[in-house]
C-alpha positions, 0 to 999 in steps of 0.5 A, a space after each residue: 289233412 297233413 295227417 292223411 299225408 304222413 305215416 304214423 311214425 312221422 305223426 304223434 299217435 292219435 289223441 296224443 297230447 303234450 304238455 310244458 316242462 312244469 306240467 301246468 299247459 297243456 294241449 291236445 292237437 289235431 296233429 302232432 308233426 315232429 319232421 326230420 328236416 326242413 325239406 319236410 317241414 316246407 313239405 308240411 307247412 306249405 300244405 297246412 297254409 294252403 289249407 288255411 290251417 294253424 301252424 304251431 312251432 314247439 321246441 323243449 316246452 320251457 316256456 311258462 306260458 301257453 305259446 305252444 299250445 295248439 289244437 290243430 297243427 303242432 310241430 316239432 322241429 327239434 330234429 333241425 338240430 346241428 352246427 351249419 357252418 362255422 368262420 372262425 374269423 368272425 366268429 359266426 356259426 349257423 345253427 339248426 332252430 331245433 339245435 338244444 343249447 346245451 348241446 350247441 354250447 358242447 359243440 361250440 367248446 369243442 369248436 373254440 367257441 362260445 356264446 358270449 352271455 347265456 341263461 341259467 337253464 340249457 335245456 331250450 331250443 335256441 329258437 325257442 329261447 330268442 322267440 321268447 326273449 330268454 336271457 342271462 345276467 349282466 349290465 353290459 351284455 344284452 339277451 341271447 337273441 341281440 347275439 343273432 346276424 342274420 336268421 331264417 324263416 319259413 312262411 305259411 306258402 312254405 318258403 325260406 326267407 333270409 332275414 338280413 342284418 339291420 332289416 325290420 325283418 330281423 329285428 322283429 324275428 328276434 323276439 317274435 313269440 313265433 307269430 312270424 312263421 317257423 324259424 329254421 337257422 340262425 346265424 350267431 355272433 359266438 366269442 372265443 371259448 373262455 373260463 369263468 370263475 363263480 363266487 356264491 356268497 350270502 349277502 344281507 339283503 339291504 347291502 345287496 339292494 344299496 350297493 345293486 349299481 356298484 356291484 353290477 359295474 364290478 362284476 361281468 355277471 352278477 344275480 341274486 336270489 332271496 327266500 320270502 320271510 328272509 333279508 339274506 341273499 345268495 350272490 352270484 358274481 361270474 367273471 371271465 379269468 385266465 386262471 386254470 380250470 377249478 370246477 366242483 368235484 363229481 361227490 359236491 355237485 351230486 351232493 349239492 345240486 342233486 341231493 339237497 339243492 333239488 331231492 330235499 329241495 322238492 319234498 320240502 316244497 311239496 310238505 309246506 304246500 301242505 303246511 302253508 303256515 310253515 313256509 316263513 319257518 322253512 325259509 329262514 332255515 333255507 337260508 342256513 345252507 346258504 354258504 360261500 363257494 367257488 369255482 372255475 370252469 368253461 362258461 357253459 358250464 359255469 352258466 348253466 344250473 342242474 334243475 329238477 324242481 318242476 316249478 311255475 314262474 312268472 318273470 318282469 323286465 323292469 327299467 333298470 333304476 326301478 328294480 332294487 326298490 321293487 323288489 324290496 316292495 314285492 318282499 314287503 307285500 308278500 309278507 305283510 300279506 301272507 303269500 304261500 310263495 316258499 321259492 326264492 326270488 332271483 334277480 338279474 340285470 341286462 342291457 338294452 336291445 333293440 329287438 322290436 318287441 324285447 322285453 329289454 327294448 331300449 332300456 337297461 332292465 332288471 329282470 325280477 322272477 318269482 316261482 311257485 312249486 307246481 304242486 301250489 297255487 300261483 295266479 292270485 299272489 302273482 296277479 298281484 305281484 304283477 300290480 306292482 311291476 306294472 306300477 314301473 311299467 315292466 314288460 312281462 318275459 313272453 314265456 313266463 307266466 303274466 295276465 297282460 293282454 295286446 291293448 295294455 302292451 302296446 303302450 309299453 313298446 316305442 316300436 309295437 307299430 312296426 312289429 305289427 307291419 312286418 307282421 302284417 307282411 310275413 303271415 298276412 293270414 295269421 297262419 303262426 298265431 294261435 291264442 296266446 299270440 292273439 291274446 299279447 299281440 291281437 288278431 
């Protein structure tokens, strides 16, 4: 066993258990392993793979879903964390897997350097967030995993391989779910360090559904979020400027993000949970602190969101024509049918990728996400949201919450047979593939 091998300050005390980000996945393994490097880890993995054992990769658990969990061997590799290597001629920075990516955006600023799109939470693991899929807003700007060269993957015998540009390899590695093996570095294609300038505006809603295409054309990055029960949307236009830094002051993010957006944000939502028939009211007086801002300040920063709302999500891909209409039907049905969902609802657009199994392969998609407190309820009202996504043939995010299973995905991804063949070549014995890796892409 790798726990007789491993003093209990390299292992998880006996019994311990981890959970998710929102609390809802949960798992108690046989060991819990949290290596310092990769000579441990190819130390570890080499012998849990000879042994015929399963081997499980967790970074921050910001996923949804239960790829992490794991009752036999779990590793934690935030501690292969840091910048490599830099060329500053061509932008490309090697970064440990466990690299957290508000401290990867950190140090890249400090670098004169940035990543050129990224989500609106940086609190994963850019491991994690590739293997999953995790992306921003923009029409012409792809997830975070199209911006990786070239990346590095530990297998079961525990051996490095180096995934090189253009190969099968590389493109399934991008988004892979962790079902290839353990990844240790990658290899970014990172920008110079830019400002951004953020407008939130309130929109009608139907404006902002009509005028989707133009909008996302005019600005580099545009999303919105929209209450249920309400037509009012809350834009985001994000746009690169030469003007000089402008951020929120200290007194307006303590009291936007932190006292109403999150404080009165969380105990309105655990009150409604309590007082479902109150959840239309309460949306539409939501909506009222809804007010135009501005801002200026380094990307990062301008990217990321303060969060501490603990919620759960489910998240579709749609192809990109598709996505206003469904939304508006995905309203519609949450009303007519009464659904407890008091969160807004976010909308985001992306390019294509050519990642083998992207929720955006070869298709510019719109990204619809729907959330629910973690206090409440959420699988009946999103199994059928997920009727109407799968109407379109959506792609659900990997580390957002869905009910779809290997059989019915494949159809929906030109290139699942090649997937399935580097697979069958990098963990032929299936060591990286716990239930929910059996479950999306088979035994």
């Amino acid at each position: 066993m790798v726990g007789e091998n491993y003093d209990a300050r390299r292992l998880g005390k006996a019994g311990k258990g981890w959970s998710n980000w929102s609390g809802l996945q949960r798992c108690q393994p046989r060991d819990f392993v949290k290596v310092s490097g990769v000579g441990e880890l190819a130390e570890v993995v080499g012998k849990a793979g000879s042994e015929g054992r399963q081997v499980t990769t967790v970074g921050s658990g910001h996923s949804f879903t239960p790829t992490a969990l794991s009752d036999d061997l779990l590793l934690d590799i935030t501690r292969i964390a840091g910048v490599i290597s830099v060329d500053r001629d061509s932008g490309l920075v090697e970064v440990g897997a466990g690299t957290i990516l508000a401290d990867l955006n950190r140090e890249l600023d400090r670098l004169g350097l940035a990543m050129p799109n990224l989500g609106d939470i940086d609190r994963q693991t850019i491991a994690g967030a590739i293997s999953t899929g995790t992306h921003g807003t923009g029409r012409a700007l792809p997830n975070i995993s199209a911006q990786i060269e070239r990346m590095k993957v530990m297998g079961a015998d525990g051996t490095v391989r180096d995934l090189e540009p253009g190969s099968d390899e590389l493109l399934a590695a991008r988004v892979s779910i962790g079902s290839l093996g353990v990844i240790t570095s990658v290899t970014l294609r990172t920008v110079p360090a830019f400002n951004l300038h953020r407008v939130d505006e309130p929109m009608d809603l139907d404006e902002a559904l009509a005028d989707f295409d133009r909008i996302t054309q005019e600005n580099e990055h545009f999303e919105f979020f929209v209450f249920p029960y309400t037509r009012t949307a809350l834009t985001l236009k994000r746009n690169r400027t030469d003007r000089p830094l402008a951020p929120r002051s200290k007194a307006d993010r303590f009291l936007g993000d932190v006292v109403i957006e999150n404080g009165l944000g969380d105990l309105a939502l655990r009150a409604t949970g309590k007082l479902r028939s109150a959840i239309p009211k309460m949306a539409r007086f939501s909506t009222g602190f809804m007010s135009q801002s501005e801002q200026v300040d380094r990307s990062h920063r301008v990217f990321a969101n303060y969060r501490t709302i603990r919620f759960n999500e489910m998240e579709y891909a749609l192809p990109a024509e598709a996505g206003p209409e469904t939304l508006d039907r995905v309203l519609a049905m949450i009303e007519g049918e009464n659904f407890p969902l008091p969160m807004p609802i976010e909308c985001r657009i992306s390019a294509g990728d050519d990642a083998l199994i992207s929720q955006a392969h070869e298709r510019p998609t719109v990204y619809i996400a729907v959330h629910q407190h973690r206090t409440m309820e959420f699988e009946p009202y999103f199994r059928e949201i997920e009727r109407i996504f799968r109407e379109v043939d959506g792609r659900p995010h990997w580390g957002k919450l869905h009910f779809r299973e290997a059989a019915d995905l494949a159809p929906s991804f030109s290139r699942w047979d090649d997937f399935q063949r580097v697979r069958d070549r990098l963990d032929p014995n299936r060591t990286f593939s716990n239930a929910y890796v059996r479950r999306v892409l088979g035994e």
